[in-house]
N, C-alpha and C positions, 0 to 999 in steps of 0.2 A: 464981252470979256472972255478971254481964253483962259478957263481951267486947265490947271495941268491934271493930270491922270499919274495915278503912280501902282505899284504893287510890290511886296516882298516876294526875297524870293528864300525859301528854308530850307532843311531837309529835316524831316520826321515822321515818324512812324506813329501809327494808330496803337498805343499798347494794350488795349482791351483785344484786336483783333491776332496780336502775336500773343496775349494769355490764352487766347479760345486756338491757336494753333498749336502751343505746348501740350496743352491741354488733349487736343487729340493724336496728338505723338504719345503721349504719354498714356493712352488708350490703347492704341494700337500695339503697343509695346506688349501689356500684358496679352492682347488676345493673338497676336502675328505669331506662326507658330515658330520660322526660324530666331525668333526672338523673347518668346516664354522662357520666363526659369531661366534665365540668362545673369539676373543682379543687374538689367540695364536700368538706368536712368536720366531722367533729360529736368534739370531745375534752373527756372527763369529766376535771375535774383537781382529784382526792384526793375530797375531801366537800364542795368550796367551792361549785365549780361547773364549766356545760357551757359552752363555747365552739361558739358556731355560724359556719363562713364557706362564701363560699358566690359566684356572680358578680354574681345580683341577688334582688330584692324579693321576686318570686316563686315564684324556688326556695327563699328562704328560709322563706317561710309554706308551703310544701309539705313544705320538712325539719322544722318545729317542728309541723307536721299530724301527719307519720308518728311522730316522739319521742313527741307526747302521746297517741298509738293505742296505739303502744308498752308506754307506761307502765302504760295504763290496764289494758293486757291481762294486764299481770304485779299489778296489785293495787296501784299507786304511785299515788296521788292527785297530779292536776297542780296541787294549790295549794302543792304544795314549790317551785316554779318560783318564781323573783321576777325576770320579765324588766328587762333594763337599754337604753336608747336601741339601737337600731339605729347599729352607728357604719360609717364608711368604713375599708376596709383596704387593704391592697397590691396593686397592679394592677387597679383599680377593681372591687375586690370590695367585700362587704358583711358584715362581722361582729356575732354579737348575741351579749353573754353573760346565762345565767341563772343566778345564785343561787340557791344549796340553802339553802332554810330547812329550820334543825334547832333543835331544841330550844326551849324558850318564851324570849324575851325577861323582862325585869322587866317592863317595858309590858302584854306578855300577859299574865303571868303574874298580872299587879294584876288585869285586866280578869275573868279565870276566876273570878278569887275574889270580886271585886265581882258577877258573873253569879250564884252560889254564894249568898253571902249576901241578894242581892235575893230569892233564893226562898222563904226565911223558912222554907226545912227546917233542922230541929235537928243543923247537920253543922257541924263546926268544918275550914278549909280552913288550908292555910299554905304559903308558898315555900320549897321548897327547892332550891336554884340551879335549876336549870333544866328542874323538874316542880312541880306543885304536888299534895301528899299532901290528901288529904279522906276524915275518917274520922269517923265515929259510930256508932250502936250496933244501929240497926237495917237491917237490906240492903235493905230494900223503900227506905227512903229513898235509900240510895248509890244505887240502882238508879235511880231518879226524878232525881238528881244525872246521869246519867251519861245519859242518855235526853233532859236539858233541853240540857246540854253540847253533845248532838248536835246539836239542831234550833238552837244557837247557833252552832256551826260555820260556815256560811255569815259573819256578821258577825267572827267573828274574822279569817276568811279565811286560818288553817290547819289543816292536819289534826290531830285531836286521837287519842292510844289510850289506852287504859285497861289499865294494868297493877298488877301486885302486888296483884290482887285477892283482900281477905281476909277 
């Protein structure tokens, strides 16, 4: 009997790992000396997003330096990041929030599958809310699925994983 083999495909982020990364921004904050005594601060709020403020331009691209060092170091990909305008805050400081991208959109989640089927491998793809499952019968193909996905990554411009691999 030929089983099919299937896996999803997500994007998500470990949030315990981008807490323990705030977390040491917000370390370094107080003891980095170009950055003491500044009023800087960096607040993770829930899964949405990071709040950056700060007094000006270029402590701010020096604290989104150290967050995405950070990040990288713990294994977070910086394309969860979706920067928003630099805006003005209180007592002429300067605040920038980022947006946590989690999960596919419908948009992506079309784009994966249209990616999927341009490659005229024998894998049936489908959405389900917010992964899209892709299963067929043989794993060299998934595998070739999952290897093409990667080097697409870049144009989708998020992180993709691969779970429930079967």
């Amino acid at each position: 009997m030929a089983k099919d083999c299937s896996f999803d495909v997500v994007s998500e982020f470990d949030r315990q790992e981008l807490l323990n990364a705030v977390d040491q921004v917000k370390r370094e904050l107080t003891s980095r000396f170009d950055l003491k005594n500044t009023n800087s601060e960096i607040n993770l709020e829930g899964d949405k997003q990071i709040t950056i403020t700060t007094s000006d331009d270029m402590k701010l691209r020096n604290i989104i330096d150290i967050l995405q060092s950070k990040m990288v170091k713990r294994g977070l990909s910086i394309k969860i990041l979706d920067p928003k305008p630099v805006e003005s805050a209180l007592g002429g400081n300067v605040r920038q929030v980022f947006e946590l991208k989690k999960g596919l959109t419908q948009e992506l989640a079309k784009k994966v599958v249209s990616i999927i089927k341009d490659s005229k491998e024998k894998v049936q793809s489908s959405i389900q809310g917010d992964s899209v499952r892709v299963s067929g019968k043989d794993k060299d193909t998934l595998q070739a699925i999952i290897k093409l996905l990667r080097e697409k990554e870049d144009v989708l411009n998020i992180p993709l994983q691969f779970t429930n691999y079967r």
